[in-house]
N, C-alpha and C positions, 0 to 999 in steps of 0.2 A: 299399773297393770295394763298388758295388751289385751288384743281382742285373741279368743283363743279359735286353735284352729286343729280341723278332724280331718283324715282323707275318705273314703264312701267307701270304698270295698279293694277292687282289684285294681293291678299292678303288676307293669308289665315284668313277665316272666322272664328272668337271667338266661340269655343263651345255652347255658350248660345245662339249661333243665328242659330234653326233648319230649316235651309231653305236649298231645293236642292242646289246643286251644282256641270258642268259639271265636277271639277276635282277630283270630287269621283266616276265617273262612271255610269253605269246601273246598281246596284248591285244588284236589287231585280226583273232583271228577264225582259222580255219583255211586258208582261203585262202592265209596267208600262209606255211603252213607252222610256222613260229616262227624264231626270232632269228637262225638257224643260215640258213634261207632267204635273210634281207635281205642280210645280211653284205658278201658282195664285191660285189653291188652298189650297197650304200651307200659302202664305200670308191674304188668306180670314178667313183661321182657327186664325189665330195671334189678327185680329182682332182689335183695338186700339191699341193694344201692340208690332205691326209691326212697326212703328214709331217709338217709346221708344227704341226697338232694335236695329234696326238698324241706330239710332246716336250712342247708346252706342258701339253698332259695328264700325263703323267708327272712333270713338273718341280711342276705342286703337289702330287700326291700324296705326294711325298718329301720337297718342304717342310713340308706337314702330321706326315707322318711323324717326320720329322728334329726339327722344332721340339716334339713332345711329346716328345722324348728318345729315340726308339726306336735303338737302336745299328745291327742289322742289317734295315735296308728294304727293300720291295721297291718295283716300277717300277708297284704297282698292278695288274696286267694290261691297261693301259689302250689294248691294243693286238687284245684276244682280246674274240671274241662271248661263249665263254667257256674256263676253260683248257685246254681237251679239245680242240674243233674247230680252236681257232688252230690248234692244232699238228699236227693230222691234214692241214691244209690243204697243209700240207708237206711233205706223202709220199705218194709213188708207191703204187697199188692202192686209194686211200675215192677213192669219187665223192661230191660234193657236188652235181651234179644230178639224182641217183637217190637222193631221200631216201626214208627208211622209218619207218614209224609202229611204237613200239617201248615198251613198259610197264618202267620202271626201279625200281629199288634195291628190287627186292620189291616191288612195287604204289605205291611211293611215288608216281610220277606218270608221265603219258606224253609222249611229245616225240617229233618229227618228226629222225631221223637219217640223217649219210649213210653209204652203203653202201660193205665192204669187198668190190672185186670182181676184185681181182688180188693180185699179192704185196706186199707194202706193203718199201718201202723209201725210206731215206730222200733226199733230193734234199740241193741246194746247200744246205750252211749259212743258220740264218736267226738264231740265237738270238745268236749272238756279236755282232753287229750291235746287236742290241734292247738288249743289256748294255752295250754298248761306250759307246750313246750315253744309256741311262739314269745309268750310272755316272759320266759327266761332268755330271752336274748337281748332283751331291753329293760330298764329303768322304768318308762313310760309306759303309763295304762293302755293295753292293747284292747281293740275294739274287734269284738268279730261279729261277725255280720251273717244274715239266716234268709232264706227266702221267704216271703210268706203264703197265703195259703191261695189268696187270691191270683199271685203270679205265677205260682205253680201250674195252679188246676189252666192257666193257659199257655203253658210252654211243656204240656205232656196233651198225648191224646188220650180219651177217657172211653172205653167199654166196661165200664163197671157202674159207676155213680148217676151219671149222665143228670145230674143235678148241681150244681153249682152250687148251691148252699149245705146239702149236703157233702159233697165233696170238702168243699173248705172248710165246714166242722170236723171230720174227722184227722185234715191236714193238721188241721190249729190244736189237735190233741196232741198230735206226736210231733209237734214243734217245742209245744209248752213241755213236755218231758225234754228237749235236748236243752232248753230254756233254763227249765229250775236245775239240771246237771250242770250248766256252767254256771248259773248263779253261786250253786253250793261249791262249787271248784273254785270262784275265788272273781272271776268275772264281773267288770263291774260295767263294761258299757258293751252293750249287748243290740242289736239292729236289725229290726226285720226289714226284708227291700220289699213295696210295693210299687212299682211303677203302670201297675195296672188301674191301680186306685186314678190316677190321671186320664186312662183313655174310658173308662168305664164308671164315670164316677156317681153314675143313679146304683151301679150295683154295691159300690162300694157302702154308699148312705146305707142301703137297705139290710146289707146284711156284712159287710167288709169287713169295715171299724169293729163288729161285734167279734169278728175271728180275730181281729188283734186284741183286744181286750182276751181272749181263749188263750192266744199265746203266750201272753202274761200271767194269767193267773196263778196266784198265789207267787209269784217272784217277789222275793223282796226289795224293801223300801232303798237298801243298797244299789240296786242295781237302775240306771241309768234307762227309760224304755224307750225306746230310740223306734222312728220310721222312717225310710229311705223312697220318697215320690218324684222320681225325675219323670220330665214328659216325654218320653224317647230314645236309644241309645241308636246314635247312628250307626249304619252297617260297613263305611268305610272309614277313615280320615278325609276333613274337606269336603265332605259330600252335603252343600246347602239344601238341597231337594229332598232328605228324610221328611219321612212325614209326621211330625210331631202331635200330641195331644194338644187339644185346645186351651190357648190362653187359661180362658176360665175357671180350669178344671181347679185349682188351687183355689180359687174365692170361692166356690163349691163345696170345698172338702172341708176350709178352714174353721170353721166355727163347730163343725163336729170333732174333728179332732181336737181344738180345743177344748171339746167338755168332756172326753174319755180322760183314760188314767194315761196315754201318750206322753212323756216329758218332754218331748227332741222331735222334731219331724225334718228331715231334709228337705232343701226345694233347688232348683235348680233355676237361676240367673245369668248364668254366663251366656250362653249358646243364644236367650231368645230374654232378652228383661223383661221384670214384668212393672205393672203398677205397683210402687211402695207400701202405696196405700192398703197392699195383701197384709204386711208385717201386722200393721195397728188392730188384725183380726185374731192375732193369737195373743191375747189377753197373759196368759197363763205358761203357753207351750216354750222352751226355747225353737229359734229357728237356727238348723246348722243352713247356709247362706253360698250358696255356689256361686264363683267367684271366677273361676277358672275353665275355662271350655272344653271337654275332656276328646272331643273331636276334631279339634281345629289348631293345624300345625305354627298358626300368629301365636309367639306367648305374649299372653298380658303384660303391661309394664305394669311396676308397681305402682306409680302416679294413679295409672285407671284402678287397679284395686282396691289402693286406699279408697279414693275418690268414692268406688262404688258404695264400700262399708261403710264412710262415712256419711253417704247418702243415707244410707237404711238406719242409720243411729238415729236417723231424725224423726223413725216412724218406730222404733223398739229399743227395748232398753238394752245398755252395754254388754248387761249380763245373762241377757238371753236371746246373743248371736254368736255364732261362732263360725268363721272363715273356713272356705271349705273347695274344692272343686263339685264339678254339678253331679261327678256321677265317676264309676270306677275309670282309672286312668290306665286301662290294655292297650287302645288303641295308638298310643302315644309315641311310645317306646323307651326307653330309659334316659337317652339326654332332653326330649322333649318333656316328661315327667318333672323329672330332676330343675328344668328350668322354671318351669311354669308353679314347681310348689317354691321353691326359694323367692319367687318374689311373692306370694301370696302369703308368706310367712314374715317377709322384710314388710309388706304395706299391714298387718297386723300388727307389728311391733312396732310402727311409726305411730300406732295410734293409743294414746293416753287417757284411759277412761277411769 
């Protein structure tokens, strides 16, 4: 057996699919608000032909995917401005015509959000569908991937809750309904992203982890509970100066996450290493193991990937790592993609566990 291998979420989007998207920016100005502004009006413009699109969108993303070897896929996101707002769009209480100008991840950058201005709950099912018709394009177990409550409540601006624990109990309700609808649809690896749990992570202890256990609840034993904690997504390609969450913030988290019902926690390695010695803290969890730098246009040889995973074998066991990039691959673009998963897929299959 190899080492097996997931990709984290998004994927760059096929030329023939003209819809915003945040990893290209505000390019045209503030007028436009940004990517979050155009959105359903681009998809209104599409028209019947939004549909047609966006399977053929998804169908090569997982071809790509599929054909460098990657075991567990995902659908790209090739359907979200980006993973956050798709899914706000979906629930009762954010307006997305009352958007708000809002300074993120610690000064990292600003962006035009929409407002929470009632109770947010969640509406009709949306995600079992998105699964249902990604997974018939593929053989292989499609993974879809969910915001969580903690990253939300900071990439929307809030007049309504203006409480942070409350907020993210009633997020973590109406995630856990989109939760147990793809469970019972058939879903078996399922992925909330927190990357906020890294820049924040006293809130995360205090009250976080308990919103992902909310997300979960009552899903069953089938179902795979995956979390996605990269420390930062840079805002260009190349760009060393992002400013990252702390080191730390993982040998922080680890031994709580360990003792929740979490099976999977993503971490991110590529971009910034860390000490090994983080692996030997999750006793219990697997760790999915980023490998591949989802910002930086160097692709990996497979010598250094193996090399890397073989390093982390030293500190966890075979069967609970799994090969991975740090974090969704938009910024890339499709042959940088494309390169960087085929050797991260060849340096996994070089290794016999």
């Amino acid at each position: 057996m190899a080492i097996r291998t997931t990709t984290i979420g998004a994927y760059p989007k096929p030329e023939f699919l003209k819809v915003s998207d945040w990893f290209y920016g505000n390019e045209d100005g503030p007028d436009t608000a940004h990517p979050t502004a155009r959105y359903a009006d681009e998809i209104a413009q599409l028209g019947n032909q939004a549909e047609k699109l966006f399977v053929a969108a998804a169908k090569e993303v997982i071809k790509d995917q599929v054909e460098a070897g990657i075991d567990m896929p995902t659908d790209g996101e090739v359907r979200r401005e980006n993973y956050i707002h798709y899914h706000c769009r979906h629930l009762d209480g954010i307006d997305f015509n009352q958007l708000t100008e809002k300074t993120l991840r610690q000064g990292a950058y600003q962006a035009w959000l929409p407002t929470i201005v009632g109770e947010i709950k969640a509406r009709e099912n949306f995600l079992p569908r998105d699964w249902s018709v990604s997974q018939a394009l593929t053989d292989s177990p499609l993974k879809i991937t969910l915001p969580g409550p903690m990253t939300i409540g900071d990439t929307v601006a809030d007049n309504y809750y203006n409480d942070p624990r409350k907020r993210g109990a009633a997020l973590a309700q109406a995630l856990n309904a989109e939760i147990l609808a793809l469970a019972a649809a058939g879903c078996k690896y399922i992925q909330v992203d927190e990357p906020l749990f890294a820049r924040k992570t006293e809130e995360a202890l205090s009250y976080g982890i308990d919103h992902i256990e909310q997300c979960f609840y009552k899903v069953p034993k089938s179902v795979v509970r995956t979390i996605h904690i990269c420390c930062g997504y840079p805002d260009q390609l190349d760009n060393p100066k992002y400013p990252k969450a702390p080191r730390k913030s993982y040998f922080e988290l680890a031994s709580a996450i360990d003792n929740s019902s979490i099976q999977a926690v993503s971490l991110e390695d590529a971009h910034r290493k860390n000490d090994l010695g983080l692996l030997e803290l999750f006793k219990n969890t697997t760790v999915i193991f980023g490998v591949i730098a989802i910002a930086k246009s160097r692709i990996e040889t497979v010598d250094e990937i193996q090399c890397r995973l073989e390093s982390a074998l030293q500190h966890i066991n075979p069967d609970r790592i799994i090969g991975a990039p740090d974090c969704g691959l938009g910024l890339l673009g499709r042959d940088l993609a494309r390169a960087k998963l085929n050797n991260l897929c060849e340096a996994a299959q070089n290794i016999n566990i």
